[in-house]
N, C-alpha and C positions, 0 to 999 in steps of 0.2 A: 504493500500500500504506500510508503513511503517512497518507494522509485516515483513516485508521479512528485516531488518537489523538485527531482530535477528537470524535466521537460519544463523548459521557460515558458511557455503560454500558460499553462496549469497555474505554475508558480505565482505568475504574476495576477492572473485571474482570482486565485485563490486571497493573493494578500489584500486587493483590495477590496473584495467583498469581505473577509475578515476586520476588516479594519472601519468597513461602515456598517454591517451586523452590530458591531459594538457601540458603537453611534447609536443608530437605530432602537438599541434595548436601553440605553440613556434618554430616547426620549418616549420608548414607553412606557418607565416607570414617572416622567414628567409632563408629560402629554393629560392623563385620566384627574391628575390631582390638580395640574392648574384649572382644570374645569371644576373639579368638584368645589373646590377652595376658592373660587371665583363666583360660585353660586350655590353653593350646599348643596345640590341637587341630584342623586344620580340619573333622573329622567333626561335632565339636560346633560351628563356625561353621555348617555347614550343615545341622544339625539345629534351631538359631536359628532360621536362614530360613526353614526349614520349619515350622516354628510359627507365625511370622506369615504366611504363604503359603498354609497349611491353608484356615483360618474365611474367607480372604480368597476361596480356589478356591472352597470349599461354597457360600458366600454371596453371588457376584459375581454372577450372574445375577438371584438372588432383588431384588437393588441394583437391577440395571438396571429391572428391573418396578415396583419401588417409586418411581423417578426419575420415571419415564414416570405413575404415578399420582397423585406429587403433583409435584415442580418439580426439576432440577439444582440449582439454586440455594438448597434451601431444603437439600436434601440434603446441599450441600458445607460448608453452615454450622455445620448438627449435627458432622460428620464434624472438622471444623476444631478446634469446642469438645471434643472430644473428644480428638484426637492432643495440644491443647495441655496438657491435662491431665496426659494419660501421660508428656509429655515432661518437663514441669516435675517431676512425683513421680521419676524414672528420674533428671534432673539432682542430686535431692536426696537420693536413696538413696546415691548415687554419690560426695555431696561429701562426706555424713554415715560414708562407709566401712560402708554397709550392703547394698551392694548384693552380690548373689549370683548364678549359675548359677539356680536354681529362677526367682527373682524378674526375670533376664532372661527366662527362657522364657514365663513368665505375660504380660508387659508387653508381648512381640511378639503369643503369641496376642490379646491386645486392641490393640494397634496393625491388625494384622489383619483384625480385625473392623469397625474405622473404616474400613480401605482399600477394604473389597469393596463398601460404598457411594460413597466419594470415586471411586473410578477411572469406573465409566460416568456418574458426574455431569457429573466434572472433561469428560468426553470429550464429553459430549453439550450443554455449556451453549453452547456458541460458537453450533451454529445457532441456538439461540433469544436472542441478543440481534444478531446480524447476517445481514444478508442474504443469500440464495443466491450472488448476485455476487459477494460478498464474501467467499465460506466459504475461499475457497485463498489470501486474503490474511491473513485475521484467524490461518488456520492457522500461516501460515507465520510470523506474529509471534509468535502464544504457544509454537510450539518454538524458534522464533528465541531466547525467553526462558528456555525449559528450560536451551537448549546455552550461556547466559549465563549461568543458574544453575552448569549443569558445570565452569566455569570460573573462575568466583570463588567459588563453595562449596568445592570442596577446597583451593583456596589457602588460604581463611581457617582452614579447618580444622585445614591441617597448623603455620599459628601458633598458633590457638589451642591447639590440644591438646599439639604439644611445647614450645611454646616458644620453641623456636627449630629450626634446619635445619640437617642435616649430607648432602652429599651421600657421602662415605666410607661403604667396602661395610666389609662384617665382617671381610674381611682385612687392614683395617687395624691390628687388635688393639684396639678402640674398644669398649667395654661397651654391647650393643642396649638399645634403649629398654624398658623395663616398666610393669605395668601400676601401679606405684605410684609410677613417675617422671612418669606421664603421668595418674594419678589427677584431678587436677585441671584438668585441661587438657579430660579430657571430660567433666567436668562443666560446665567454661563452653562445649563445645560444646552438649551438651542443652541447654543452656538459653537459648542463643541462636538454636535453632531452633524451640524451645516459641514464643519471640516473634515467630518469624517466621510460626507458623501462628496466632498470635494479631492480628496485623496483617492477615492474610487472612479472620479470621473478621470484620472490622469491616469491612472494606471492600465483602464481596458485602451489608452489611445497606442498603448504600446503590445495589447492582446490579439493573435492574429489566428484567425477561428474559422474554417473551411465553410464553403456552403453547404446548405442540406437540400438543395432544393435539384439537386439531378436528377430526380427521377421524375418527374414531372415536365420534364425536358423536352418539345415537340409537343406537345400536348397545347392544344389553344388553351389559352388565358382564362379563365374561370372569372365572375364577379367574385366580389368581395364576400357578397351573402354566401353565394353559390362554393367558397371554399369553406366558410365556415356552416355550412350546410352537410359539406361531403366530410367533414372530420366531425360530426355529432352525427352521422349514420355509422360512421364505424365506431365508434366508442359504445353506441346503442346494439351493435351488432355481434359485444361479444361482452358473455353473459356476467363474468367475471368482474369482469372493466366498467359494464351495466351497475352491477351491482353496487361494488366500490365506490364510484362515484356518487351512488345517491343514498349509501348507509354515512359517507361522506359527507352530506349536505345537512343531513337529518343533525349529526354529531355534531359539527361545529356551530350549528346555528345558536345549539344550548349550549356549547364549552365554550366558544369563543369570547361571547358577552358574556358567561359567568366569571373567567376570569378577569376580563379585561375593564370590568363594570361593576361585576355584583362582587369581588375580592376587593377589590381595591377601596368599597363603598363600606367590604364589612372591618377590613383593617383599618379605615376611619375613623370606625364607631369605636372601636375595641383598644384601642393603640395611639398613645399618645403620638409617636413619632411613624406615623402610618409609612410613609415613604420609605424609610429604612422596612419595616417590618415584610412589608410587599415585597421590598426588592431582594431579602431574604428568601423569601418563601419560592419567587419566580426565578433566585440566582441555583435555588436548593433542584430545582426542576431541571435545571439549564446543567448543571454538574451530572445527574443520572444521563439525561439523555445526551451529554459530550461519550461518558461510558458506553450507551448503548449506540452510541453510534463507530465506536471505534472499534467495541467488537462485533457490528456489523459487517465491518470491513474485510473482517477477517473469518468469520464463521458462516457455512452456508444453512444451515438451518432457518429459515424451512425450503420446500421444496416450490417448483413454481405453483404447481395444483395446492399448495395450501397456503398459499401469500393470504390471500384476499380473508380466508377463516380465519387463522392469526392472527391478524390484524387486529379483527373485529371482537375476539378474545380479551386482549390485548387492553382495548379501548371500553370494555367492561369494566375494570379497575378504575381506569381515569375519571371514568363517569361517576362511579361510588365514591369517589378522593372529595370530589364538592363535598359532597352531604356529609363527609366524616369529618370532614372542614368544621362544619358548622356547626356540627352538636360537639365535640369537641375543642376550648378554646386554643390551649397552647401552643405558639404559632413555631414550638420545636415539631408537634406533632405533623401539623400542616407539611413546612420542610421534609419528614423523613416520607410522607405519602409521596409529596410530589417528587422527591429525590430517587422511589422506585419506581414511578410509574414515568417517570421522565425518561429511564432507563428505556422501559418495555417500549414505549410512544417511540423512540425515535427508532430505537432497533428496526421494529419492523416497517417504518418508514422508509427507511434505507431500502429497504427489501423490494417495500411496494415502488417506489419511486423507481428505482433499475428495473424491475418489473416493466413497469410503463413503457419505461423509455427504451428496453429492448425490443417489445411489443408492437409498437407505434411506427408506420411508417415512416422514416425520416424526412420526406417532405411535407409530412403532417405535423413535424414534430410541436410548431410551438404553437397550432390550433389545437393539440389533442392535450396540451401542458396550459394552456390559456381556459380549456373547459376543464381541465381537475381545480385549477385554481377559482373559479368561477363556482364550481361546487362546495368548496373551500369556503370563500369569502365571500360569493355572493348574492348568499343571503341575510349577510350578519347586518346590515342597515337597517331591514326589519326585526331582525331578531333586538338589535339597541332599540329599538322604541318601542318594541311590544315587553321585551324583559327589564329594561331599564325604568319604564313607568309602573311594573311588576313589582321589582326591588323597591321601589320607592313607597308602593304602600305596605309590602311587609319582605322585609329583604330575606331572613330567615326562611322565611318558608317557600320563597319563590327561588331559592338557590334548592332548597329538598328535591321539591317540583323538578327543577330543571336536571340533576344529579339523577335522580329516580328515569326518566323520559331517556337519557343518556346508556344509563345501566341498561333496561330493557332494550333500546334500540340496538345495542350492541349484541347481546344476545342472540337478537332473531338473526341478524345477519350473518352473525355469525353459523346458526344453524340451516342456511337457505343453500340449499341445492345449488344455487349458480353460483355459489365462492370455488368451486371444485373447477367449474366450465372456463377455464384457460385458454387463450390463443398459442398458438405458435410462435417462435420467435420471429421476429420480422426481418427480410433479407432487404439488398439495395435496393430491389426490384418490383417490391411491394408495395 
């Protein structure tokens, strides 16, 4: 697995998504709390999210078609100069005391907009700078990287932004942090992660990544609808892949908002120094699954006929982790949950992911990686206003709710006849 740092594309592909993953998880531990702390509210946290989740759902696919027509690479760079931008003006609204409720909402819808191309870029460049051999190595390093990001991004976070760390809950009689005590604290977060998507835009300018689109070669030019029309007939076409994606939609629509809304809303309530506690809890996640993905790398377990049941096994755990969250306070307990299921999550990620992308025609590549992520993410705009105005009149029981919905859905999928019904590997010529 390690040979691939010496191939220079890899290398350099790799550090600079390494180095904005970590950015990135700096401004999700700052992102959910300048909202909260700017309005007490988690309806309005998750109506944020659903702002930038909107233009990102509309436009993800339309992404993936655009990737496929002209390069990931060329995609991720635009997408890159673009968040740098947002972020740096957001850091500087923020430090200036000028920033608002309106002026967040605008910022996500355009953060949003940069996403729905970044995501099937980001997902689809790996085959095209290594080899088919290689694809469940190279994978298992760049989430290897993410879960490295989760790890030292909210750390950093929760210095940069408070300052300093108290672990005392509210009954100690301790005054909670605010959003003008911590004013400054997220402004050198933004703008520590604007650099970081600014050192990734410099880096893919020297990444040099083959096309994928040969095989479609002589072939008159399709519409735009008309390509992302013919890659959701083959994803529809094979029972597996069917399945996956839409035990996939179901799953995120409740975990994504639960952690990224209903956590962060209950470490609020609970925890004086919420920010640290969170960044704990999602750095404790980020450390299991850096492990489960590095012995992804290395181990083939499972087989391909049972990627898809694994998975969904797998994602049974994650789902039960909320609700043990909740009736349980101690946020050491939270940590060691999500430190093993952070494990199990990414392991078979790895799996599914190479899965895919062995599967997947290569000139389909980054419409068939533009509708997993779309399955992925988008639906969570509605999932933030329908679970976020949930949380807000009984947060407790609308993470149970959501935990329970997750449990079972994992389950069935797990037991459904088409996680077995597998494709073939996919040649050039397919």
């Amino acid at each position: 697995m390690l040979k691939l740092f010496k191939d220079r594309n890899f290398f350099i592909l790799w550090l600079g998504e390494f180095v904005s993953v970590i950015g990135s998880h700096i401004s999700m531990i700052a992102f959910p709390f300048l909202v909260l702390q700017l309005t007490g509210s988690p309806a309005q946290m998750g109506l944020v999210l659903a702002a930038q989740g909107l233009p990102r759902a509309v436009l993800m696919l339309v992404g993936g078609a655009i990737v496929d027509r002209s390069s990931p690479r060329l995609v991720m760079i635009v997408s890159n100069a673009v968040r740098f931008a947002l972020l740096l003006l957001l850091a500087a609204l923020i430090a200036e005391q000028q920033i608002s409720v309106p002026i967040i909402f605008g910022l996500a819808v355009m953060f949003g907009l940069a996403d729905a191309f970044f995501y099937p870029a980001a997902t689809s460049i790996v085959p095209s700078v290594v080899d088919k051999n290689d694809l469940k190595s190279a994978n298992a390093i760049m989430q290897g990287s993410v879960w490295v990001g989760v790890i030292i991004g909210p750390a950093i976070a929760a210095f940069v932004i408070a300052g300093e760390v108290n672990t005392l809950g509210h009954g100690a009689g301790l005054e909670a942090a605010t959003f003008e005590s911590n004013r400054e604290g997220y402004a050198r977060a933004f703008f520590l992660d604007a650099l970081t998507f600014g050192f990734s835009f410099v880096t893919l300018l020297f990444v040099r990544a083959r096309s994928l689109q040969s095989e479609e070669e002589g072939e008159a030019a399709p519409s735009m609808l008309g390509e992302v029309k013919k890659a959701i007939k083959w994803v529809w076409s094979v029972p597996a892949i069917r399945l996956g994606f839409l035990g996939i939609a179901i799953l995120e629509f409740f975990f994504q908002t639960s952690i990224f809304v209903g956590l962060p809303a209950l470490t609020d309530r609970r925890y004086l120094e919420p920010e640290f506690v969170y960044g704990l809890i999602v750095a404790a996640y980020g450390l299991g699954a850096l492990a489960g993905a590095i012995t992804a790398g290395s181990v083939a377990w499972p087989s391909r006929e049972n990627i898809v049941r694994t998975m969904f096994i797998m994602f049974t755990g994650s789902g039960a982790s909320i609700g043990l969250i909740v009736l349980y306070e101690p946020y050491w307990f939270a940590m060691a949950l999500f430190l093993v299921f952070g494990a199990a999550d990414s392991y078979i990620w790895v799996h599914f992911t190479t899965f895919l992308q062995q599967s997947t025609p290569e000139a389909q590549m980054g419409r068939v990686m533009s509708i997993m992520m779309f399955m992925s993410v988008g639906l969570i705009p509605i999932a933030s206003v329908i679970l976020g105005a949930a949380f807000e009149v009984n947060l407790e029981v609308s993470l149970l709710v959501a935990s329970g919905i997750l449990t079972i859905s994992s389950l069935v999928m797990a037991l459904h006849p088409d996680s077995k019904k597998v494709p073939e590997l996919a040649t050039e010529d397919s």
